[in-house]
C-alpha positions as semicolon CSV with decimal commas, in nm:
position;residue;x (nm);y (nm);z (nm)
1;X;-3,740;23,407;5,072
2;X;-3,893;23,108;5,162
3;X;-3,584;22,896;5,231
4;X;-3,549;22,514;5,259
5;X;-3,915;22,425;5,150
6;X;-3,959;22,148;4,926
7;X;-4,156;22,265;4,595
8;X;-4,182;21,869;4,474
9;X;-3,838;21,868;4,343
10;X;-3,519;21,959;4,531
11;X;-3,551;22,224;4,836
12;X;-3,529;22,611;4,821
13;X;-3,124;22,721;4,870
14;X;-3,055;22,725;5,260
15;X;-2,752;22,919;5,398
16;X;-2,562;22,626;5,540
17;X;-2,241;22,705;5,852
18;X;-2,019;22,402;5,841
19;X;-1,770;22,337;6,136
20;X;-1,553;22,046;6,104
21;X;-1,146;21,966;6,183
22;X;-0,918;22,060;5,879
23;X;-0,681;21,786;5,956
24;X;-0,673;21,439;5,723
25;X;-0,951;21,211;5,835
26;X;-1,263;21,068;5,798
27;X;-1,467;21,351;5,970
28;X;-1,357;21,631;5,776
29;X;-1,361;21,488;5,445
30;X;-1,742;21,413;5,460
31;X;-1,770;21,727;5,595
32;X;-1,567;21,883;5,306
33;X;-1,747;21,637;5,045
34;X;-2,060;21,745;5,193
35;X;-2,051;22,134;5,169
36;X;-1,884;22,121;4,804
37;X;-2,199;21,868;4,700
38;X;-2,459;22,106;4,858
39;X;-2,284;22,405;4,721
40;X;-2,316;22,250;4,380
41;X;-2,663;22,208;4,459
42;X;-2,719;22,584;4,480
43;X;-2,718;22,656;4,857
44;X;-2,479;22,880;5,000
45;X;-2,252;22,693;5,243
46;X;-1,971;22,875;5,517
47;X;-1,756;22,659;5,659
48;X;-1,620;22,839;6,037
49;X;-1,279;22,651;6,056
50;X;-0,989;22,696;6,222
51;X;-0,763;22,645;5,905
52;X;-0,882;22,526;5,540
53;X;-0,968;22,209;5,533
54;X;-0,766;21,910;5,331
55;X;-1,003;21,878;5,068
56;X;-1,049;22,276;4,969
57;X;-0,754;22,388;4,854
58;X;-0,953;22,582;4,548
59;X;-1,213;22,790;4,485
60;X;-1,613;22,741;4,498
61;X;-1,909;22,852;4,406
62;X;-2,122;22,895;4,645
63;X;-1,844;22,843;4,928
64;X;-1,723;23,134;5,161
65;X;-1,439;23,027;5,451
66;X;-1,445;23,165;5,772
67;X;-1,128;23,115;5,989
68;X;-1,125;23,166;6,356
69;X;-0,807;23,326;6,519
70;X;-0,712;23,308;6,892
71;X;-0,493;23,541;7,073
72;X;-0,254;23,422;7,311
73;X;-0,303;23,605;7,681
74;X;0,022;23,542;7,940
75;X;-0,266;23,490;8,205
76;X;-0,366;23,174;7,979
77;X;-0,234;22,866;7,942
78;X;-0,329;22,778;7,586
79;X;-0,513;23,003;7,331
80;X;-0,873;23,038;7,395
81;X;-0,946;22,823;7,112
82;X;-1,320;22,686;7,173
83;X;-1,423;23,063;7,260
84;X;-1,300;23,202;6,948
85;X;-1,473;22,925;6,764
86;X;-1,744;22,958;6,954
87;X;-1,792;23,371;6,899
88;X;-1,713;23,365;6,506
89;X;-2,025;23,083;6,427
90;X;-2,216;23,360;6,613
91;X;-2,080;23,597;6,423
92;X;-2,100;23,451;6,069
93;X;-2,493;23,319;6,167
94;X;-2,584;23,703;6,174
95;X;-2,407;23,863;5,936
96;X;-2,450;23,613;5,653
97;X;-2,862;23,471;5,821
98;X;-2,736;23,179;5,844
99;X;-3,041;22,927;5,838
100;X;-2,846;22,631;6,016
101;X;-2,508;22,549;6,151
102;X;-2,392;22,146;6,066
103;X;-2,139;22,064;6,299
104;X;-1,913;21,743;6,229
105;X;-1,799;21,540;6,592
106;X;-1,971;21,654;6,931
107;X;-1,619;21,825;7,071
108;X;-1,550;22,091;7,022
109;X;-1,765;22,166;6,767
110;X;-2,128;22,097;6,894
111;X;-2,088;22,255;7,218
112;X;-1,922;22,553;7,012
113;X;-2,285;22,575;6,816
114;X;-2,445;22,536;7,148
115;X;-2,268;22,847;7,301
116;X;-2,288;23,034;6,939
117;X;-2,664;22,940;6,943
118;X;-2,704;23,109;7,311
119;X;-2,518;23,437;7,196
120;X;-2,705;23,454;6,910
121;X;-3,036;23,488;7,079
122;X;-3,359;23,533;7,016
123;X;-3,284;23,480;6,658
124;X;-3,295;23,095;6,777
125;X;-2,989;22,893;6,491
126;X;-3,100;22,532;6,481
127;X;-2,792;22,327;6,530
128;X;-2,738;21,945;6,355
129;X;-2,450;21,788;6,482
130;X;-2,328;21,468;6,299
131;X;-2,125;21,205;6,501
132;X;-1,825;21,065;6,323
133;X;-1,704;20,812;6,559
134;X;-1,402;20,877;6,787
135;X;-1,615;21,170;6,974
136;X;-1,837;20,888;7,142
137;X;-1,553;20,564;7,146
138;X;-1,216;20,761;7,222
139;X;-1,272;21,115;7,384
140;X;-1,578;21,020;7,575
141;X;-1,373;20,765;7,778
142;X;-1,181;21,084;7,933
143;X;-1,398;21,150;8,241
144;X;-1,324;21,495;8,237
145;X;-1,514;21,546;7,856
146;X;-1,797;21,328;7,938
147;X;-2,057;21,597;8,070
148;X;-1,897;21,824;7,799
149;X;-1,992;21,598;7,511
150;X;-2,313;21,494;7,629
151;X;-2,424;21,823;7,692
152;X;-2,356;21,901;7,328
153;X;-2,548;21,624;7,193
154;X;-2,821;21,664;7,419
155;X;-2,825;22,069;7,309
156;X;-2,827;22,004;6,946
157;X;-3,186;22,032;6,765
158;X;-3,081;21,727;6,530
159;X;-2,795;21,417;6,560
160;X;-2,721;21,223;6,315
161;X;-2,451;20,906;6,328
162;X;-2,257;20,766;6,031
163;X;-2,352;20,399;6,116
164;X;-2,583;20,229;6,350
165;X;-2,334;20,071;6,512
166;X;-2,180;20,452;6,603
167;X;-2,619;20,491;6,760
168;X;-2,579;20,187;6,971
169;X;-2,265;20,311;7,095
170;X;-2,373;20,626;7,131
171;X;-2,648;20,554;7,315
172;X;-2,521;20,287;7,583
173;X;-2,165;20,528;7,625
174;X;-2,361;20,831;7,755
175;X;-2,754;20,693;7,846
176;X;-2,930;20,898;7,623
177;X;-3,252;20,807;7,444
178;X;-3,331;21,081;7,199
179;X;-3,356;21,089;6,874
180;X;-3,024;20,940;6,691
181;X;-3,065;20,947;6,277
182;X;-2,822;20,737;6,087
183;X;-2,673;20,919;5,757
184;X;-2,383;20,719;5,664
185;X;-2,075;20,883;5,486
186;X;-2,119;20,905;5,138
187;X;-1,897;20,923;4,766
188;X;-1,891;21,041;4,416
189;X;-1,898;20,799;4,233
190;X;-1,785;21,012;3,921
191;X;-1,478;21,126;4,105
192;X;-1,422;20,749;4,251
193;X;-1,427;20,503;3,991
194;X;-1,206;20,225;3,864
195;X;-0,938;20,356;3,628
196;X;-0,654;20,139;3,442
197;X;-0,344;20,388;3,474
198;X;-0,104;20,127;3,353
199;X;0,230;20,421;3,342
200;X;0,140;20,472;3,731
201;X;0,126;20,094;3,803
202;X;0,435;20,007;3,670
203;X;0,600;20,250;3,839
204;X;0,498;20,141;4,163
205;X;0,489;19,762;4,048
206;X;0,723;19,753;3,790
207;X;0,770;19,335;3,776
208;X;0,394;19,316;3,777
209;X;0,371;19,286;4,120
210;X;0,035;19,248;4,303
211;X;-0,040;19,624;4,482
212;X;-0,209;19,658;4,802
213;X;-0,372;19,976;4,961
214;X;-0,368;20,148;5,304
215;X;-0,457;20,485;5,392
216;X;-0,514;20,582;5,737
217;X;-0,397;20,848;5,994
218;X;-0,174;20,636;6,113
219;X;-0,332;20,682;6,439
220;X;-0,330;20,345;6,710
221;X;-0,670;20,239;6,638
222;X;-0,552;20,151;6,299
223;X;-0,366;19,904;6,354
224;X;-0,073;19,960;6,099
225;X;0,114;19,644;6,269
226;X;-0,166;19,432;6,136
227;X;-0,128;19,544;5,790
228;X;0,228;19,539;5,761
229;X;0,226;19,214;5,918
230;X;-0,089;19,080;5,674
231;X;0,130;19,199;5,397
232;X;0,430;19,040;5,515
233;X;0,221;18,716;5,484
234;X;0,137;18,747;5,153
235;X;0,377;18,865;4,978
236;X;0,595;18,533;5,086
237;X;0,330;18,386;4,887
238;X;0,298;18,623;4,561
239;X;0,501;18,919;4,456
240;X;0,321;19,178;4,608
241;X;0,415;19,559;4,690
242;X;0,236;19,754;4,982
243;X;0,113;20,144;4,908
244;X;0,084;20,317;5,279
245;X;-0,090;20,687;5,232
246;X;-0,125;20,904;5,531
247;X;0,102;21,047;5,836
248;X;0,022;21,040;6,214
249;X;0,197;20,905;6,529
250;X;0,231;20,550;6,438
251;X;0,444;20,665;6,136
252;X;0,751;20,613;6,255
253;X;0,706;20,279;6,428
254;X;0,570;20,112;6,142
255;X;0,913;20,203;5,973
256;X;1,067;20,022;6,225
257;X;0,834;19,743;6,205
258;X;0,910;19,700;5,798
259;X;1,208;19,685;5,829
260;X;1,232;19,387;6,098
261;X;1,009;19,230;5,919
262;X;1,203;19,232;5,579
263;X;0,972;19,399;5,384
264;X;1,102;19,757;5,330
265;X;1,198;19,742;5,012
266;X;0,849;19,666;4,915
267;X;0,696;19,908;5,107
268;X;0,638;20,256;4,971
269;X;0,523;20,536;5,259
270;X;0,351;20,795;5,072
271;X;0,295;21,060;5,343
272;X;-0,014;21,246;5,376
273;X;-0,195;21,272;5,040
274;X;-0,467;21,506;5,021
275;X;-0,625;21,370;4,646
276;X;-0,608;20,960;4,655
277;X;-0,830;20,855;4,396
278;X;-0,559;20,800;4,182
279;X;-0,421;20,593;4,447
280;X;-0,742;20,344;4,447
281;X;-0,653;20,305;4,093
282;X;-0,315;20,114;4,084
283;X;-0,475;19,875;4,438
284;X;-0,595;19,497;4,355
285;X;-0,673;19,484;4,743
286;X;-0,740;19,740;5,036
287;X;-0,660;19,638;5,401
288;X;-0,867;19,808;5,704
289;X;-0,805;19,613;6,011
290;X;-0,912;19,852;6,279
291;X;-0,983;19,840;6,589
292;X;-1,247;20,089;6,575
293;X;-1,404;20,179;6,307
294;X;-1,725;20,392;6,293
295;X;-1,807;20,340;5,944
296;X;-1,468;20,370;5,706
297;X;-1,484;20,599;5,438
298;X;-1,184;20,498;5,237
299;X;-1,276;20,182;5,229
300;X;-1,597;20,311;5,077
301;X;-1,388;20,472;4,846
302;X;-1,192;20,187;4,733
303;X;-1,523;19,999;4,672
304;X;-1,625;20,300;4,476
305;X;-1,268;20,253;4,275
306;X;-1,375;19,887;4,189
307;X;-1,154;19,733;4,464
308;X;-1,223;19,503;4,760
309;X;-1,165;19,568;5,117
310;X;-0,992;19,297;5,373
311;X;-1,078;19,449;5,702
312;X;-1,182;19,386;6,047
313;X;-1,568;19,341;6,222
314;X;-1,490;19,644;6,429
315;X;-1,753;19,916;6,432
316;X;-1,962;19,999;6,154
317;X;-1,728;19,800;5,902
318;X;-2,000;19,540;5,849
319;X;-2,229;19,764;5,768
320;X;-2,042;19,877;5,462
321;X;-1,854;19,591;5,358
322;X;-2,057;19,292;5,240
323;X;-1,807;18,987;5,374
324;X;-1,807;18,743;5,088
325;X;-1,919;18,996;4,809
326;X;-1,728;19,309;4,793
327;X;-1,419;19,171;5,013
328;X;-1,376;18,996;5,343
329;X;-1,381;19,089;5,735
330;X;-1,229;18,906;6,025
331;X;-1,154;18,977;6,392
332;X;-0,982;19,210;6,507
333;X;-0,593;19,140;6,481
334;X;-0,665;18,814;6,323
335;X;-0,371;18,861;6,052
336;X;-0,361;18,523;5,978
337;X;-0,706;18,494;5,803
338;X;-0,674;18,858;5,670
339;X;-0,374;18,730;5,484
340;X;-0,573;18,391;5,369
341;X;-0,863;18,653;5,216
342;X;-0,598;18,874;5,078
343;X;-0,434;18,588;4,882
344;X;-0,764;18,413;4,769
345;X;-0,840;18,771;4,607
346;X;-0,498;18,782;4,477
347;X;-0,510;18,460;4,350
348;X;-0,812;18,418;4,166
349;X;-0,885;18,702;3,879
350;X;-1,220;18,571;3,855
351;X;-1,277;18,598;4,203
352;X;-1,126;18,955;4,188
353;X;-1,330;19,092;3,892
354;X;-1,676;18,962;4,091
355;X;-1,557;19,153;4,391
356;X;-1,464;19,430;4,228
357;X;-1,797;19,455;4,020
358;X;-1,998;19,401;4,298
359;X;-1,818;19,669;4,531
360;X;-1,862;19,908;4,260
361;X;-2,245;19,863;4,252
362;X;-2,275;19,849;4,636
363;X;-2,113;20,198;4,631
364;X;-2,374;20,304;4,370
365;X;-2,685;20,185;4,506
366;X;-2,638;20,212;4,897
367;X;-2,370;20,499;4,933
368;X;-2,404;20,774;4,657
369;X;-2,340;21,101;4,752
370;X;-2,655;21,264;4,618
371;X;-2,889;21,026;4,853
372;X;-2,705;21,135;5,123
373;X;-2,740;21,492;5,058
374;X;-3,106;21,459;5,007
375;X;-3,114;21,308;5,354
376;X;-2,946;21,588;5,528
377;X;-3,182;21,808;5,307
378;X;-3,444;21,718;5,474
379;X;-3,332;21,733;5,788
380;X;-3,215;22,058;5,772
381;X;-3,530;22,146;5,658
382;X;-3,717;21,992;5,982
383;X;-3,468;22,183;6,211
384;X;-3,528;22,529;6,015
385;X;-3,911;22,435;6,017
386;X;-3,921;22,308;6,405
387;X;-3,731;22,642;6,479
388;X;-3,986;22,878;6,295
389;X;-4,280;22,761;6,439
């Protein structure tokens, strides 16, 4: 079979390997999103994990996990983790003739594919590795990983970024000039969109309280403080209540923060939460103050949901949020005029219903998930080309 060739309509089915971490993020869930929406598509997708990921708790069609498992040696310090990775996306490429392997974030995963590509042999597996963001700002800062990552990004046949703000970075963080393509993160719009669940929001908001929306990994760069403390700030304004979805290291600390601050009893800490679209469904407002940001796929989300984003500039942010139309950005820990958009939002529902009309149809028309899968169509279909000739 003539796989991956375009026959004026959508491409031939392509046997797809998808490595990506299983853990709550950004990184996995496009990577998730991605293989269920090219599975649904009709080509036949593996993802070579280390543990299911968050988002594919069910079964499939077209969708065959592969989990890697390490054995612990008394000679080593930690299980050989990378190697096992590495050996099983060889593995899986033969057996199933696998056409490409998509790898999401440059460590471990793209120099996995690299090493998995060199076993593999004269076969010759193209490899696409997507960057996601803390890969090139966070781990590439650690001396020791530098050569590692840039020797997987360098290795891979295509690279794609999730914003062009990620490209720039990438570029000037590791001096490289090749060939950078920016797909940015993506959503269904039929399984985000605005709902009016007025049972859930009373439960949550029960005096008719204003609800605002965090989800995050609760991880330093985002800046939980901030939103606590932009929160704080508006509700002494307007009845307000503050939803915060996710669990990570800051978890515990912003528990301590809410409660000098006052504000406990309007807090509500939801812990991790695998399915949130019901979440972006009870929100008038969703706060993203980040520090870094490579492009911010719940936020994207919200917008899909009908509801506008008060953020930060950081990172690819900009690129997703129009400031003014679909919500409001500031600098970085600038609570003050965070709170200021929050409450002009809050206050006027004309204001609100604009915002949340036009974030909807930004989401539509710049973000849906079936553009985005078209791109990476047709880059797979370069890679498998380039590799063939």
């Amino acid at each position: 079979m003539a796989r991956c060739r375009s026959t004026g309509g959508r491409p031939d089915p392509v046997r797809i390997g998808i490595s990506c971490y299983p853990t709550l993020g950004g990184s996995g869930a496009v990577a998730t999103e991605l293989g269920k929406a090219l599975a649904r598509r009709g080509h036949e997708v593996h993802f070579i994990v280390t543990d299911v990921p968050f988002r594919l708790g069910e079964f499939y069609e077209n969708i065959y996990i592969h989990q890697a498992e390490t054995a612990s040696y008394p000679v080593l310090r930690t299980p050989p983790y990378d190697f096992a990775l590495a050996a099983l996306m060889a593995e899986i490429a033969v057996d199933y003739d696998l056409d490409v392997l998509h790898v999401h974030y440059a460590l471990p995963f793209a120099v996995c594919a690299y090493l998995a590509k060199t076993m593999v042999g004269p076969r010759r597996l193209p490899v696409v590795t997507t960057l996601h963001g803390t890969d090139v700002t966070v781990l590439a800062q650690d001396r020791a990983m530098y050569s590692v990552i840039r020797l997987g990004i360098e290795q891979s046949d295509a690279v794609t970024a999730v914003s062009q703000s990620l490209i720039e970075q990438t570029r000037s963080v590791f001096q490289i000039d090749r060939e950078i393509a920016c797909v940015y993160n993506f959503v269904d719009p039929d399984v985000f969109h605005p709902l009016h669940r007025k049972h859930l929001r009373e439960r949550v908001a029960p005096n008719g309280e204003n609800v605002l929306l965090h989800i995050s990994n609760f991880r330093k760069v985002k800046r939980i403080p901030d939103v606590l403390r932009v929160f704080a700030r508006v509700c002494e304004q307007v009845p307000s209540v503050l939803l915060l979805a996710g669990e990570g290291p800051e978890w515990g600390e912003a528990r301590e923060l809410a409660k000098s601050l006052n504000i406990m009893d309007k807090v509500h800490f939801l812990g991790r939460q695998d399915e949130v679209a019901s979440l972006f469904s009870l929100a008038d407002v969703f706060l993203l103050p980040s520090e870094k940001e490579s492009f911010g796929l719940v936020a994207l989300e919200a917008m899909a949901s009908g509801v506008p984003v008060v953020g930060s500039t950081a990172g690819g942010i900009p690129e997703l949020v129009s400031h003014g139309e679909t919500g409001y950005l500031a600098d970085v820990g600038d609570v003050e005029r965070m709170a200021e958009y929050t409450l002009s939002i809050l206050r006027d529902e004309g204001e609100r219903a604009r915002m949340s009309a036009a974030s909807r149809a930004r989401a539509m028309s710049h973000f849906h998930v079936s553009s985005k899968v078209a791109e990476y169509e047709r880059i797979y279909e370069s890679v498998i080309g380039a590799e063939r000739t």
